[in-house]
C-alpha positions in Angstrom: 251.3 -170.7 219.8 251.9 -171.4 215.9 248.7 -169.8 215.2 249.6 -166.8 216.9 252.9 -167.2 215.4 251.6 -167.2 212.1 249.0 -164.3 212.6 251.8 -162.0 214.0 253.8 -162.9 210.2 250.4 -162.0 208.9 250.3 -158.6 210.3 254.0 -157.5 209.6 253.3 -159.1 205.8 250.2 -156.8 205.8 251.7 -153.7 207.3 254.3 -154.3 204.8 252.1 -154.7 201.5 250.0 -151.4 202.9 253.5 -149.0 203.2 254.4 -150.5 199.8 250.8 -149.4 198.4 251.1 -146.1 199.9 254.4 -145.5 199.0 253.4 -146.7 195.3 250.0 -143.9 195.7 252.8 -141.2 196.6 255.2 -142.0 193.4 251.9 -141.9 191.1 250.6 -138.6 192.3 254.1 -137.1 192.2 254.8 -138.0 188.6 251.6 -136.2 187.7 249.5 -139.4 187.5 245.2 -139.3 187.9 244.6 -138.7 191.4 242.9 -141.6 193.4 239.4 -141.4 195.3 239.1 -143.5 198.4 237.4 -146.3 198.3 234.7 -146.8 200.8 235.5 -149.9 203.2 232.9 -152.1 202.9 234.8 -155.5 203.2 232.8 -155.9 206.9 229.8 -155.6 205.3 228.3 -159.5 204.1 225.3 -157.5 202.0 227.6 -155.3 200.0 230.0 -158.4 199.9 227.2 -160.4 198.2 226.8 -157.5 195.4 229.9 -157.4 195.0 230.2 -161.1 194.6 226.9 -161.1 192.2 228.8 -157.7 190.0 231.8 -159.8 189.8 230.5 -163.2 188.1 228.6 -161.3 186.0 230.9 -158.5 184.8 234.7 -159.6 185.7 234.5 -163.2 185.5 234.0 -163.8 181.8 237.7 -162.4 181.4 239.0 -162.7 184.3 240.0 -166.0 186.3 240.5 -165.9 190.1 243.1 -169.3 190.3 243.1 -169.2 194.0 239.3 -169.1 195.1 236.4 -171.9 195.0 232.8 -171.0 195.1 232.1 -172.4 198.4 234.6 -169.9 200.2 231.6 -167.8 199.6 229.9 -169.2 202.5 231.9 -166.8 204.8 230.1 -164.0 203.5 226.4 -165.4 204.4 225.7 -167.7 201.2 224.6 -171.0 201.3 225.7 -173.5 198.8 222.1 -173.5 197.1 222.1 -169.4 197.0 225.9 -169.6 195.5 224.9 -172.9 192.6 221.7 -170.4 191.4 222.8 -167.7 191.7 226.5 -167.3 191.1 227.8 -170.6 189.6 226.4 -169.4 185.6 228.5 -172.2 184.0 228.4 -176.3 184.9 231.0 -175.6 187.7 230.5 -177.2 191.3 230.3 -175.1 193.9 233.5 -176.6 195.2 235.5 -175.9 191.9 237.9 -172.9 191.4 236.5 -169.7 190.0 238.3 -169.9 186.6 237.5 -169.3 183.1 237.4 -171.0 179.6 239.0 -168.6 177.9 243.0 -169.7 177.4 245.8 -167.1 177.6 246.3 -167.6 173.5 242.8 -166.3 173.2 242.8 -163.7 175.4 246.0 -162.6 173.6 244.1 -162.9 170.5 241.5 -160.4 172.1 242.3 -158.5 174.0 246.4 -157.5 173.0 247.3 -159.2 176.6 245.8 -161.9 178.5 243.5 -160.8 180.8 244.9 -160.9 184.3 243.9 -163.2 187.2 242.3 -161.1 190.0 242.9 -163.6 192.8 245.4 -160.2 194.5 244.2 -157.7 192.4 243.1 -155.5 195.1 246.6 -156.1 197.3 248.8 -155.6 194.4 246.7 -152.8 193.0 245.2 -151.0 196.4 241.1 -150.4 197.0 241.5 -147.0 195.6 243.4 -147.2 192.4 240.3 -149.9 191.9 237.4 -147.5 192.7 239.0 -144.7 190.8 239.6 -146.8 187.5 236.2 -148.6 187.1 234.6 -145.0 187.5 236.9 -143.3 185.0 236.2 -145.4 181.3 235.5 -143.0 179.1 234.5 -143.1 174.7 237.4 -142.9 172.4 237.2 -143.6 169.1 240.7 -143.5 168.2 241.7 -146.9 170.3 240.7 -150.4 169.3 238.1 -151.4 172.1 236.0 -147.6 171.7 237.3 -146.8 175.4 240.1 -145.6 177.3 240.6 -145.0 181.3 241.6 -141.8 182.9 243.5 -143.9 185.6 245.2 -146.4 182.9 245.7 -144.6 179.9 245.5 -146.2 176.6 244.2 -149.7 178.4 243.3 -152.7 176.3 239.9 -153.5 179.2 236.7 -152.6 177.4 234.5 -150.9 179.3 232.4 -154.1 180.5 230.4 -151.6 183.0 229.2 -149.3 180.3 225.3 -150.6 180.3 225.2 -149.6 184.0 227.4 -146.2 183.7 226.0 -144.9 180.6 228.5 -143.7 177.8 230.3 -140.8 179.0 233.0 -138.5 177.2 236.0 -137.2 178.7 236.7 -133.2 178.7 240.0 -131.9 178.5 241.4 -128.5 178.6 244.8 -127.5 177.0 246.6 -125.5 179.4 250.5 -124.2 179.3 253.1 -125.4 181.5 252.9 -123.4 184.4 257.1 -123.8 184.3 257.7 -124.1 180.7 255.6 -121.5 178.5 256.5 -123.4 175.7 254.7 -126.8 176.4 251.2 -127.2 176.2 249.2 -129.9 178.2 245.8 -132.1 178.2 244.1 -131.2 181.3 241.1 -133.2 182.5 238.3 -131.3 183.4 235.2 -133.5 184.0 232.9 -136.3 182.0 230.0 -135.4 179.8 227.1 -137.9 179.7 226.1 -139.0 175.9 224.0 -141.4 177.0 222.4 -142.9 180.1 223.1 -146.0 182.2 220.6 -148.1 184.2 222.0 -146.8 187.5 222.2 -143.3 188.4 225.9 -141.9 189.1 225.3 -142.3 192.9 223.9 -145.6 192.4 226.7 -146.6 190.3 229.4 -146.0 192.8 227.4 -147.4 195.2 227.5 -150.6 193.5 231.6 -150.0 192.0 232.2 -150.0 196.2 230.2 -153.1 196.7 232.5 -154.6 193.6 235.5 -153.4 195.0 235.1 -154.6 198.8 234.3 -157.7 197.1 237.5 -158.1 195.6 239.3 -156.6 198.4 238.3 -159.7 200.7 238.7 -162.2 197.9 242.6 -161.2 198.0 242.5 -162.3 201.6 239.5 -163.9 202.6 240.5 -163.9 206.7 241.5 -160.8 206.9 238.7 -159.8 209.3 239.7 -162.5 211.2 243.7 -161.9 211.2 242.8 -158.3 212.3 240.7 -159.5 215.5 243.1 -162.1 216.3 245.8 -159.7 215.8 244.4 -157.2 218.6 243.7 -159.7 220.9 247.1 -161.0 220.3 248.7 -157.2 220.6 246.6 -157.0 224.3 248.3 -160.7 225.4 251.5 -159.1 224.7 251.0 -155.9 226.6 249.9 -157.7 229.5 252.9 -160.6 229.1 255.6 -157.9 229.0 254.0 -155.7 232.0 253.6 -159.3 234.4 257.0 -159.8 233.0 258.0 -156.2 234.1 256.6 -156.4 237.5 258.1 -160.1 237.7 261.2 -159.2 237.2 261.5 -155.8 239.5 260.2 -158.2 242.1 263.0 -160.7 241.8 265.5 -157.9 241.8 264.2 -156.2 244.7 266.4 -157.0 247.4 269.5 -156.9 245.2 271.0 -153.3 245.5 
């Protein structure tokens, strides 16, 4: 009974963090913010779990801690502790230690303007899509301190860590009057242009920025494949509770007019 307890909290806490994303999507697109591509859901998938996983350590994990995970938790998603120590753990961590970094806030600060952020519930404070959309939108600019700047976060202090596998890419924009206010002129986006290539092709690339995603997605909550299962066989229990209950209680009040 408490686990069911607890999984039924689970649910109402998810439903309640997925209206406050969506609600959050709504406010961005109608204060003219980039609009978000959906991510593909991959989080049942172990093989694009375990590229995601191998993206992260190598890309994310340099600059980025995740406080609330240990290497072993990656058994769930089909790695042996061997697999995770040779091919995940690139530092003298155990495979039973937390997934953190040697970097200190003070140096981040120092590079990076702001200290990186932990990613631990990146992808439930952010949402899958704002994620998807924002590793596939870095873009050359010379005129800010790291050489890059993001379509989805404008102006961000992230380098574009990706960039070998991407390709450098230019941003196009148009200038375009105000369809309301003739005398205000706007940057309009209008597509990328390649200046030079990556290692992955563009569909190859978001293929693997999926993976990467998903990854992260299940990191934030590790049993949520679980929670969800549970939580239909615990919706089913109460359907049939409440219809015995129904049919209980029309019997007992049969012969009472």
């Amino acid at each position: 009974m408490k686990r069911i307890l607890q999984t039924l909290m689970g649910a109402f806490q998810a439903t309640a963090v997925v209206v406050a994303l969506g609600l959050g999507a709504t406010a961005q697109a109608n204060e003219g913010g980039f609009p978000l591509e959906t991510a593909p859901n991959r989080v049942s998938s172990n093989a694009s779990l375990q590229n995601g996983a191998k993206l992260f350590v190598n890309y994310c994990l340099n600059c980025h801690a995740v406080s609330s995970m240990r290497y072993n938790r990656l058994r769930d998603i089909g790695l042996t502790d061997q697999q995770i120590k040779d091919n995940l753990i690139l530092t003298d961590a155990k495979v039973g230690d937390l997934m953190t970094i040697s970097m200190t806030p003070k140096e981040g600060k120092v590079f990076f303007g702001n200290n990186p952020p932990d990613l631990s519930v990146e992808a439930r404070a952010r949402g899958t899509d704002w994620l998807y959309t924002y590793l596939r939108t870095f873009y050359k600019d010379d005129t800010t301190q790291t050489g890059w700047n993001n379509l989805v976060y404008p102006s961000v202090g992230m380098p574009h860590v990706l960039w070998q596998l991407q390709g450098e890419r230019a941003a196009k924009f148009e200038e375009r009057k105000d369809p309301h206010d003739d005398s205000r002129v706007e940057k309009v986006f209008v597509g990328f242009e390649q200046l030079t290539p990556g290692t992955m092709k563009p569909q190859e690339y978001d293929d693997n920025i999926a993976d990467l995603v998903a990854f992260m997605s299940w990191m934030a909550e590790p049993v949520q494949l679980e929670r969800k299962r549970l939580g239909v066989v615990v919706l089913l229990f109460l359907a049939i509770f409440t219809l015995l209950a129904w049919r209980l209680n029309k019997a007992y009040w049969k012969d009472i007019h």
